[in-house]
C-alpha positions in Angstrom: 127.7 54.5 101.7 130.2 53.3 104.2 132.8 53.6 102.1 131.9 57.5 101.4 131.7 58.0 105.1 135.0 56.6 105.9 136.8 58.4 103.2 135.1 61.8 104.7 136.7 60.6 107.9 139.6 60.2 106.4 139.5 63.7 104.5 138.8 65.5 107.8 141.7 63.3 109.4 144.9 63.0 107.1 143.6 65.1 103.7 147.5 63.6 102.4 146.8 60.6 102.4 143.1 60.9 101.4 144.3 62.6 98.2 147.0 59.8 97.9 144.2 56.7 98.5 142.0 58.5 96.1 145.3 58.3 93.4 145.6 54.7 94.4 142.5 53.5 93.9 141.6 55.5 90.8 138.6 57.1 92.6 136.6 59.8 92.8 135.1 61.1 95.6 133.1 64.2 95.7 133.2 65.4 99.9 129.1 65.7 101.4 128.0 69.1 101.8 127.7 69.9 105.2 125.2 72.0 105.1 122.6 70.3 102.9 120.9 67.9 105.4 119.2 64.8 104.7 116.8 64.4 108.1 114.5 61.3 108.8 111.6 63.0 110.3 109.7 60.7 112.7 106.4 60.3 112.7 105.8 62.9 115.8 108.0 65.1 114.0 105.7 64.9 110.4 102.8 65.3 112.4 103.8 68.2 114.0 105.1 69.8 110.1 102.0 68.9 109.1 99.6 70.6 111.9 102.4 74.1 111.3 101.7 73.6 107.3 97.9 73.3 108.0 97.8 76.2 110.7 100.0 78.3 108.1 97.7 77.5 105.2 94.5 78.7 107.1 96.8 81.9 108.2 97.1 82.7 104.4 93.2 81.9 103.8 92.2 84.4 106.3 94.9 87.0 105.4 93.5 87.1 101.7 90.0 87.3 102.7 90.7 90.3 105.1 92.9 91.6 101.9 89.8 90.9 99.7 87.4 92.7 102.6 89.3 95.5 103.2 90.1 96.3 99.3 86.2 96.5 99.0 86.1 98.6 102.2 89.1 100.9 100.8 86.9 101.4 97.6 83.9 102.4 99.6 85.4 104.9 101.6 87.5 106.5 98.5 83.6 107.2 97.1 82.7 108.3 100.2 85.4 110.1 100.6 84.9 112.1 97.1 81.9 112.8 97.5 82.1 114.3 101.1 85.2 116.5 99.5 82.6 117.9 96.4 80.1 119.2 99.0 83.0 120.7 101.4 84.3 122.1 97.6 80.7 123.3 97.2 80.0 124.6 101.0 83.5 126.7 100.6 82.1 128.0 97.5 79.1 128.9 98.5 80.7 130.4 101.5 83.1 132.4 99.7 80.1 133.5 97.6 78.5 135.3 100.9 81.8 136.3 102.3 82.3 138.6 98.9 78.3 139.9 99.2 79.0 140.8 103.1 82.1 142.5 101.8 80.5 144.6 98.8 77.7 145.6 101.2 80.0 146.9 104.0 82.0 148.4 101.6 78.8 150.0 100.1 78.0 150.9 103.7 81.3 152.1 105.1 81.3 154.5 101.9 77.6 155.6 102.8 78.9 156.3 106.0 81.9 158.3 105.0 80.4 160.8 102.5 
């Protein structure tokens, strides 16, 4: 582990004479990522990661009960919703219906009228 640490030293330092230790020695050495991070959490630190997890998962619990709730509501109101279209569908209809009869009788009127 030291070793490893010292030769990334030495990497970052002098990279000649890392490569020519590495020759020397008949080694290989395989540089630490710097961006993959191996943290010690304390025990603050866990605690805290645990209460965010926990908070998160009850988040998610309520979010798919409100997703369950409002798909039953969404179905409710696309019945309602057809329904209340048929009887507009129907009231237009009907309304049409009387529209033409007012119009056949003023025509027969307006022709009374003329002749």
């Amino acid at each position: 582990m030291i070793r490893n640490f010292l030769l990334d030293k030495l990497m970052h330092a002098d990279y000649d004479v890392y490569e020519w230790l590495k020759k020397i020695l008949r080694i290989e050495h395989a540089p630490e990522n710097p961006f993959v991070t191996q943290v010690d959490h304390d025990d603050r630190e866990l605690e805290r990661m645990r209460l965010q997890q926990q908070a998160y998962d009850a988040v998610q619990v309520k979010k798919n009960q409100l997703k369950l709730r409002f798909a039953a509501e969404k179905q409710k109101f696309t019945t309602e919703k057809e329904t209340l279209l048929n009887e507009i569908q129907r009231d237009l209809q009907d309304l049409r219906l009387e529209i033409a009869k007012y119009n056949q009788i003023r025509q027969q009127r307006t022709r009374t009228i003329v002749q």
